[in-house]
C-alpha positions as CSV (number, residue, x, y, z in Angstrom):
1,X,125.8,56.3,-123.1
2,X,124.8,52.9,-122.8
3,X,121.6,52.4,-121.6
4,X,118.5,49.4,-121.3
5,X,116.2,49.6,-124.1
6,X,112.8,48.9,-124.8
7,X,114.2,45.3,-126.5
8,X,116.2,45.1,-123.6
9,X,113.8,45.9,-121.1
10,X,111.2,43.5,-122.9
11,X,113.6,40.7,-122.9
12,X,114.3,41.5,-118.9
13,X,110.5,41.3,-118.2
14,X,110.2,37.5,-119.8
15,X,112.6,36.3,-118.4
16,X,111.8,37.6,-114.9
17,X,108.0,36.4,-115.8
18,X,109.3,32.7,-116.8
19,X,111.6,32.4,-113.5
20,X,108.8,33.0,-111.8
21,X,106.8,29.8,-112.8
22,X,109.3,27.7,-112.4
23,X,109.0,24.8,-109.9
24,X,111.3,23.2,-107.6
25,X,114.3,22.0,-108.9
26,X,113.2,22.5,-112.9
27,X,115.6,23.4,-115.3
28,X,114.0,26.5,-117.7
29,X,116.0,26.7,-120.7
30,X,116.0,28.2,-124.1
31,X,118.8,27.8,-126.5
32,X,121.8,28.2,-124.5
33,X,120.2,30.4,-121.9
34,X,118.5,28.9,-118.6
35,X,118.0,29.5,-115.3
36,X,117.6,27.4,-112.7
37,X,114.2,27.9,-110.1
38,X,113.7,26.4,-106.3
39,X,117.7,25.6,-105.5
40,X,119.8,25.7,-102.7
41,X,120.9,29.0,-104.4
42,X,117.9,31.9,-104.1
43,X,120.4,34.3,-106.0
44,X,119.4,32.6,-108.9
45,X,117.8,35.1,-111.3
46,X,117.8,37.2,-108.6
47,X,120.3,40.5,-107.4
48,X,121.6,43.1,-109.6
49,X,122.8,41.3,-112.5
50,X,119.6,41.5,-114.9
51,X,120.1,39.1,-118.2
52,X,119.3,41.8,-120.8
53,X,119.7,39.7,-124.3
54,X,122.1,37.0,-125.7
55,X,123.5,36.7,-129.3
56,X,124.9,33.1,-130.2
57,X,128.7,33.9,-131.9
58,X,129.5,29.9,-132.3
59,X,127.9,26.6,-132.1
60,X,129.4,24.8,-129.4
61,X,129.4,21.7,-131.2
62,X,128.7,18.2,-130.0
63,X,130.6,14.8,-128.6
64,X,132.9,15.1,-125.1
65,X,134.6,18.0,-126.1
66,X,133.7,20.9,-124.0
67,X,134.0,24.5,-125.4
68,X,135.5,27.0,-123.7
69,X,136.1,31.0,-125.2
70,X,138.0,33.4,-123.8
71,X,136.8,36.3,-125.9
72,X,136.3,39.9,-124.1
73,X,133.9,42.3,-125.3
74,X,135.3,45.8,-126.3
75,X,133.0,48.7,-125.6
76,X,133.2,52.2,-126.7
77,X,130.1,53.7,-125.0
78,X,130.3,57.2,-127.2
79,X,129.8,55.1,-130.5
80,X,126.8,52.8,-129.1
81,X,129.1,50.4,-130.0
82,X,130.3,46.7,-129.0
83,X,133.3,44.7,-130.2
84,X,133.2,41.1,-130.0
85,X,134.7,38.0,-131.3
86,X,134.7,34.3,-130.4
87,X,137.1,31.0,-131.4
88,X,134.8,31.0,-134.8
89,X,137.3,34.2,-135.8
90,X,134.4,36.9,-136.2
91,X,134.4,40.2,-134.9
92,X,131.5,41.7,-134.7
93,X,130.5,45.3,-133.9
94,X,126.8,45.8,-132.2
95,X,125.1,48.0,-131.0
96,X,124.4,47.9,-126.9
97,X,121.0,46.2,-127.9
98,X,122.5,43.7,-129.7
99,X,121.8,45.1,-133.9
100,X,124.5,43.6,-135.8
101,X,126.4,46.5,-137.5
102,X,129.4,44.8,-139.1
103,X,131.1,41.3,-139.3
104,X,134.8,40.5,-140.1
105,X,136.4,37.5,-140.7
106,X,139.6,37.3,-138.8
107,X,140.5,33.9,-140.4
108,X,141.4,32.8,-136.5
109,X,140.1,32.3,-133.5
110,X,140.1,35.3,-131.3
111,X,140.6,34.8,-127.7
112,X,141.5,38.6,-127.2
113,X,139.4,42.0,-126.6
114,X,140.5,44.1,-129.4
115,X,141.9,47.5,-128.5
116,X,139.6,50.5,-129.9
117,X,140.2,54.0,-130.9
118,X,137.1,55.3,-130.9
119,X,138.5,59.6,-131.5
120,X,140.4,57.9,-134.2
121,X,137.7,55.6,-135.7
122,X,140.2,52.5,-135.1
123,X,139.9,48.7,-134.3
124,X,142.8,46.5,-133.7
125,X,142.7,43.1,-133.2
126,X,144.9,39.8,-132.5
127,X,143.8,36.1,-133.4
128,X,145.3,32.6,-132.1
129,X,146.6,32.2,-135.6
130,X,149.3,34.8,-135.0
131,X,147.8,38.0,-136.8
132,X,147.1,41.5,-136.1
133,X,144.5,43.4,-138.0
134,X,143.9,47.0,-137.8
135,X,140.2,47.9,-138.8
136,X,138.1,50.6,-139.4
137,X,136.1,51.2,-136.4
138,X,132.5,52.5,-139.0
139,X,132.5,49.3,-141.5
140,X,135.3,46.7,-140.5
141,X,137.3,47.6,-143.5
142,X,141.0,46.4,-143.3
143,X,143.6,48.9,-142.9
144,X,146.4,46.5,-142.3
145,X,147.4,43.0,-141.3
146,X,150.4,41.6,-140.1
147,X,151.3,38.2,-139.2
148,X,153.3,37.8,-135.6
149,X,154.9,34.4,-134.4
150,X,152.5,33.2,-131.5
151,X,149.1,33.2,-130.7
152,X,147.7,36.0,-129.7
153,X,145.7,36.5,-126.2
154,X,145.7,39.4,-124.7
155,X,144.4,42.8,-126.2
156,X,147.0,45.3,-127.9
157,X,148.2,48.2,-126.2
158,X,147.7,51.8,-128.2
159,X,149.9,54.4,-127.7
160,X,149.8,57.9,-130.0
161,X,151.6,56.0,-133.2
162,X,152.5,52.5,-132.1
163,X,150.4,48.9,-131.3
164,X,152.0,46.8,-129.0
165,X,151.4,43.3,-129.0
166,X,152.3,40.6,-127.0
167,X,151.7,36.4,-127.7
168,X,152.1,33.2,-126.1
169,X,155.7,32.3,-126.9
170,X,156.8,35.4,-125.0
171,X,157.4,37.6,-128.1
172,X,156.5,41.6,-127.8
173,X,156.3,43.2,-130.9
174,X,155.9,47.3,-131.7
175,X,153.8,48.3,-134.9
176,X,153.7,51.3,-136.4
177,X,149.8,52.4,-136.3
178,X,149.9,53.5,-139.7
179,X,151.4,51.2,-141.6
180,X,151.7,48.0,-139.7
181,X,155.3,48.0,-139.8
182,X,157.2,46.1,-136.9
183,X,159.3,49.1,-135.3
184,X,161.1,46.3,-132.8
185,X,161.1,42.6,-130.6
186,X,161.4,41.4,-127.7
187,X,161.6,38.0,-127.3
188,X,162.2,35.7,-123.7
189,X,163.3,32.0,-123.9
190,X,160.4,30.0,-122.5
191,X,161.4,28.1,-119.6
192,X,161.8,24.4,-119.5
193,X,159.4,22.1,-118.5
194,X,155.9,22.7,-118.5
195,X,154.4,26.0,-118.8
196,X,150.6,27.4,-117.9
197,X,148.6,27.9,-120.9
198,X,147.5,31.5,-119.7
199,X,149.8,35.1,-120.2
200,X,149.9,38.0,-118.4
201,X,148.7,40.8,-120.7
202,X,150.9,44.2,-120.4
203,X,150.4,47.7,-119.3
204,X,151.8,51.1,-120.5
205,X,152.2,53.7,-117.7
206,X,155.0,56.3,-116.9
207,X,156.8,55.7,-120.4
208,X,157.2,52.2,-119.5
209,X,155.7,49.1,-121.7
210,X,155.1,46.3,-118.3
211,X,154.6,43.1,-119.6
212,X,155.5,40.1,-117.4
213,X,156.9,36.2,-119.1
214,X,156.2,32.3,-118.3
215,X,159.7,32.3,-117.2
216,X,158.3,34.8,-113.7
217,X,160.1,37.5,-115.0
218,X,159.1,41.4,-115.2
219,X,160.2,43.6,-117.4
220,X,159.6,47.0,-118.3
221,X,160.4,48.3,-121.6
222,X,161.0,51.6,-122.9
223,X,158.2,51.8,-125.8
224,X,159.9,53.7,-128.0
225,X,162.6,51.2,-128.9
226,X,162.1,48.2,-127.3
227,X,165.2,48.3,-125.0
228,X,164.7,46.9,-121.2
229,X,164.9,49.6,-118.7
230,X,164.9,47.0,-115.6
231,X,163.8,43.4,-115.0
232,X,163.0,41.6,-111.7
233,X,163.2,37.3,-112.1
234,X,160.6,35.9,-109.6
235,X,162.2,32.5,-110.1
236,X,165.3,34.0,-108.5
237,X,163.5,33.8,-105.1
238,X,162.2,30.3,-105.5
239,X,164.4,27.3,-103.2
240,X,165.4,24.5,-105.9
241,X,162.3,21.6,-106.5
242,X,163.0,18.5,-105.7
243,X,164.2,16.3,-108.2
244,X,161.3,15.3,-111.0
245,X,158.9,17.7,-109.1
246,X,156.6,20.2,-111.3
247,X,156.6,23.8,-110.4
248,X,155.1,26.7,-112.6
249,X,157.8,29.8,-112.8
250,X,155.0,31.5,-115.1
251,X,153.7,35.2,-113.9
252,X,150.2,35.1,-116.0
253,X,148.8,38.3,-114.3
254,X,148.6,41.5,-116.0
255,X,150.7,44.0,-113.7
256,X,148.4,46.5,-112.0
257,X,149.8,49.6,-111.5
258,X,148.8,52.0,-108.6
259,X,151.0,54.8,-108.0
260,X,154.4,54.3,-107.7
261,X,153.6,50.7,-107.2
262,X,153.0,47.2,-109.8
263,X,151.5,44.4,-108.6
264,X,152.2,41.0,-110.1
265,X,151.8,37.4,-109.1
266,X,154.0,34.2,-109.7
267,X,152.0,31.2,-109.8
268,X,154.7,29.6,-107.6
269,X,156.5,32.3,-105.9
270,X,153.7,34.3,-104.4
271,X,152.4,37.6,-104.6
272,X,154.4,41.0,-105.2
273,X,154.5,44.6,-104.4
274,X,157.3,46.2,-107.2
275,X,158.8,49.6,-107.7
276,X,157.5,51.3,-110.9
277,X,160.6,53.1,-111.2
278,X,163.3,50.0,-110.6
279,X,163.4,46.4,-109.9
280,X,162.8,46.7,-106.2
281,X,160.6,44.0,-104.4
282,X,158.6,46.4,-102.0
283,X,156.8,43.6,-100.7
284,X,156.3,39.5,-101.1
285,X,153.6,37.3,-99.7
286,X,155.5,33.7,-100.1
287,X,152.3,32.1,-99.4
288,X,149.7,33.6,-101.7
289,X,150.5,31.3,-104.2
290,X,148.3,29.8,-107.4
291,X,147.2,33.5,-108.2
292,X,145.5,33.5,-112.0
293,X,144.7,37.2,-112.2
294,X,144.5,40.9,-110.3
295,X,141.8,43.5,-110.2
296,X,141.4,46.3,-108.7
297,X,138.1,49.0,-107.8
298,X,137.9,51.9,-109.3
299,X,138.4,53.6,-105.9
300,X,142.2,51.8,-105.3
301,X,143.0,53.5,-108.8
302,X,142.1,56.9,-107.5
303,X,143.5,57.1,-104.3
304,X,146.4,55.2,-105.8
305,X,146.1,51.8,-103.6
306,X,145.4,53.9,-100.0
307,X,142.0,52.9,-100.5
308,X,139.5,50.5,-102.0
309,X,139.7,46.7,-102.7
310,X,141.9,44.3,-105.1
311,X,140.4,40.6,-106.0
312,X,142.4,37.7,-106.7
313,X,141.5,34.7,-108.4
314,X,143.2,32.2,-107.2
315,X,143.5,28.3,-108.6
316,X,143.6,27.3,-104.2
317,X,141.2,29.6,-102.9
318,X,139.1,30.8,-105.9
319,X,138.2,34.6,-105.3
320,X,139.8,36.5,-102.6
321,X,139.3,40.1,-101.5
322,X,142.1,42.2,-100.2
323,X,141.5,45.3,-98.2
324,X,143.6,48.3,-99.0
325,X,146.5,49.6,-98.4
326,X,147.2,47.0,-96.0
327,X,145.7,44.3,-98.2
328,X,144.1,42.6,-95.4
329,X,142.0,39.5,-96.8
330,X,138.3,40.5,-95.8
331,X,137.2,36.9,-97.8
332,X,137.4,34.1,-99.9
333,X,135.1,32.7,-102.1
334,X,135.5,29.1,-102.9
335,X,134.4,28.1,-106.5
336,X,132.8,25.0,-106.5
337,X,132.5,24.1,-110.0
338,X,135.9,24.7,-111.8
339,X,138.2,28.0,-111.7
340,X,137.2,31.6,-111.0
341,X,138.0,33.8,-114.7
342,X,139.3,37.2,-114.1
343,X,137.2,39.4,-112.5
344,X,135.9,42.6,-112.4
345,X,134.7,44.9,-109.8
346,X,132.1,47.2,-110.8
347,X,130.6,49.5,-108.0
348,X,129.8,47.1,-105.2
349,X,129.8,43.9,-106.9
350,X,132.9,41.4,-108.3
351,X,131.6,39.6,-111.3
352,X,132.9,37.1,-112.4
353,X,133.0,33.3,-113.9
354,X,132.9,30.1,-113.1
355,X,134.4,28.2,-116.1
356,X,132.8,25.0,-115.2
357,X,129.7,26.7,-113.7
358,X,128.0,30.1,-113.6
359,X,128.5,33.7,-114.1
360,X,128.1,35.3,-110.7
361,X,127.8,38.4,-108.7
362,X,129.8,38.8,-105.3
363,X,129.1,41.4,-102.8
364,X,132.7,43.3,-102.7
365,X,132.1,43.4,-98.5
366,X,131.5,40.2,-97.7
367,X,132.2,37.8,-101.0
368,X,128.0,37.1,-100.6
369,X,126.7,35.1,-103.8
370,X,124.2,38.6,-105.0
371,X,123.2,37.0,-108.8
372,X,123.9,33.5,-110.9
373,X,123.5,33.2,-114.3
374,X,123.8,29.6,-115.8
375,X,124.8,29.0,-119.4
376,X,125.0,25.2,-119.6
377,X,128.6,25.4,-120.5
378,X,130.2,27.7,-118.2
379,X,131.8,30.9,-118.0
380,X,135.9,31.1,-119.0
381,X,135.8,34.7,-120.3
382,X,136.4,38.2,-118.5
383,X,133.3,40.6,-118.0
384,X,133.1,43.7,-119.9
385,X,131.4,46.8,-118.1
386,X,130.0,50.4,-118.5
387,X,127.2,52.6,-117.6
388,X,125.5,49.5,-115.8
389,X,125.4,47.6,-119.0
390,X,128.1,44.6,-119.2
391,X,128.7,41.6,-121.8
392,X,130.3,38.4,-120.9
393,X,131.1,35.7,-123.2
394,X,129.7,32.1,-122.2
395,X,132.5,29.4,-123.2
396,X,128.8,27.8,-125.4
397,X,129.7,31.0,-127.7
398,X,126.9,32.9,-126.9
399,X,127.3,36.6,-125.9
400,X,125.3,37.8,-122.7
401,X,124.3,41.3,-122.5
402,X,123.4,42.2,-118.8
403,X,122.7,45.2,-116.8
404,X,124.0,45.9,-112.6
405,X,121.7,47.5,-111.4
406,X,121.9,49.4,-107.9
């Protein structure tokens, strides 16, 4: 089980000490890491997100160019054991007090949380540079690696024998777990015209493979060969643009799946309810456009949606709570400086980033700012959680450790 240690508890108790001293509108900072004392903002340091330790994964760098890393940490809280990487193309396993176990070079930048096995002792992996490595879970040692056309930047999907992997030119791909062979493709046509830089990841449920293109299309595939059992175009229900007018077909969120029911999002034809067994729109909010990413509470995935919440982040109203089953909007919470990442919810709290800002912690009822960390360079990536002790990636390359605390 994860759990705050002595280090960790240590490291909690300075920097709860050093907040304290801090004056009216001082800045307190130490490497990467700072917090900010006396604002308009009392959450600061404050609320149930407790910094626990950082590890620096990549210099930022210096000049106008601003970093940002998209890396997700990997847990596997029976092992103790952490999986991260960064845009420097490490992967490195910790333990959930931060001792570096193993480090391996992925030769790319990794923008992905790898998939683990822990019953099987595997690690797989994608990098921007179009590869997918399968490691040992104990020492990093390579069992295969296999080259794929496209970045990659989502995590692979595991089933009993196969790795699926999806990239950003719209290519799925099947490996065999053992070997690395490619078992089948499926490849989309991008659309033309501009394109959002961001993918929807995919989801296997109900012997289907969900995985959703830039062109706004759906598709679920039957994972043993590849072959498309239905697909549903979102730019079918879209009126024609005006003439030289810019309009983003792309459906970047990962389908959620709750009972019978996906949930997807075109950035520019709105929000949908889908049938997991066919192509049927169940439901479409037209309006509820700009929508980046989906989660859901661990209480919508047990009662299968009749219950519990769902948070969008949204590029025109930042981070939005819907009530279910009806998913009535209960709030909004603008983001002031840049875009919302994807967030989680975790108990009573939605965490998540500000990629020009902080890392935050938003009361699920009401959207109230609970906790702020600051990094000096924003927060980009999704939060990784369990047994109260989460990681988050800050787009400055360092990795925070932090517990939620009741």
């Amino acid at each position: 089980m994860f759990a705050v240690t002595p280090k960790a508890a240590l490291a909690a108790a300075l920097v709860a000490g050093l907040a304290s001293v801090v004056g009216c509108g001082q800045v307190l900072t130490s490497g990467e890491l700072g917090w900010v004392g006396g604002t308009a903002r009392p959450s600061v340091g404050q609320g149930p997100v407790h910094v626990q330790w950082t590890e620096r994964l990549t210099e930022p760098g210096t000049g106008s160019y601003q970093p940002v890393e998209h890396a997700v940490a990997a847990l596997d809280p029976s092992h103790d054991r952490v999986y991260v990487g960064s845009s420097a193309g490490s992967l490195w396993a910790l333990t959930p007090a931060g001792t570096k176990i193993w480090r391996y070079d992925a030769e790319g930048g990794i923008e992905a949380e790898p998939a683990v096995d822990g019953r099987n002792g595997e690690v797989y992996l994608g990098t921007t540079q179009g590869y997918v490595h399968a490691l040992h879970a104990s020492d990093g040692r390579v069992r295969w690696r296999k080259p794929i056309e496209g970045a990659i930047r989502n995590p692979p999907i595991l089933s009993g024998d196969a790795v699926y992997v999806n990239t950003a030119s719209d290519l799925v791909v099947a490996f065999s777990r053992e070997s690395g062979e490619a078992l089948w493709r499926y490849h989309r046509d991008p659309p033309d015209g501009f394109s959002l830089t961001g993918h929807a990841g995919m989801v296997l449920v109900d012997n289907k493979l969900l995985a959703a293109f830039s062109d706004g299309t759906l598709v679920a595939l039957d994972p043993a060969d590849g072959h498309v059992v239905w697909e549903r175009d979102t730019a079918l229900d879209l009126e024609e643009a005006p003439e030289g007018a810019t309009r983003f077909l792309d459906v970047d969120t990962t389908p959620v799946v709750l009972g019978s029911s996906v949930y997807i999002a075109s950035f520019a034809a709105g929000f949908y309810e889908v049938a997991l067994s066919s192509d049927s729109v169940r439901a479409r909010d037209a309006a509820r456009v700009g929508i980046t990413s989906i989660a859901v509470s661990d209480r919508a995935r047990s009662t299968e949606g009749e219950e519990g919440f769902m948070v969008l982040a949204s590029a025109d109203d930042g981070v939005v709570c819907l009530a279910m089953p009806d998913r009535t909007q209960m709030w909004a919470h603008h983001v002031s400086r840049g875009a919302a990442s994807i967030p989680k919810i975790y108990r009573d709290v939605v965490l998540v980033g500000e990629n020009s800002g902080g890392f935050l912690a938003l009361a699920v009822g009401t959207g109230q700012e609970l906790s702020r960390v600051e990094s000096g360079y924003g927060f980009s990536a999704e939060p990784a959680i369990a047994d109260h002790l989460g990681f988050v990636v800050s787009n400055g390359g360092t990795l925070f450790a932090f517990s939620v605390v009741d």
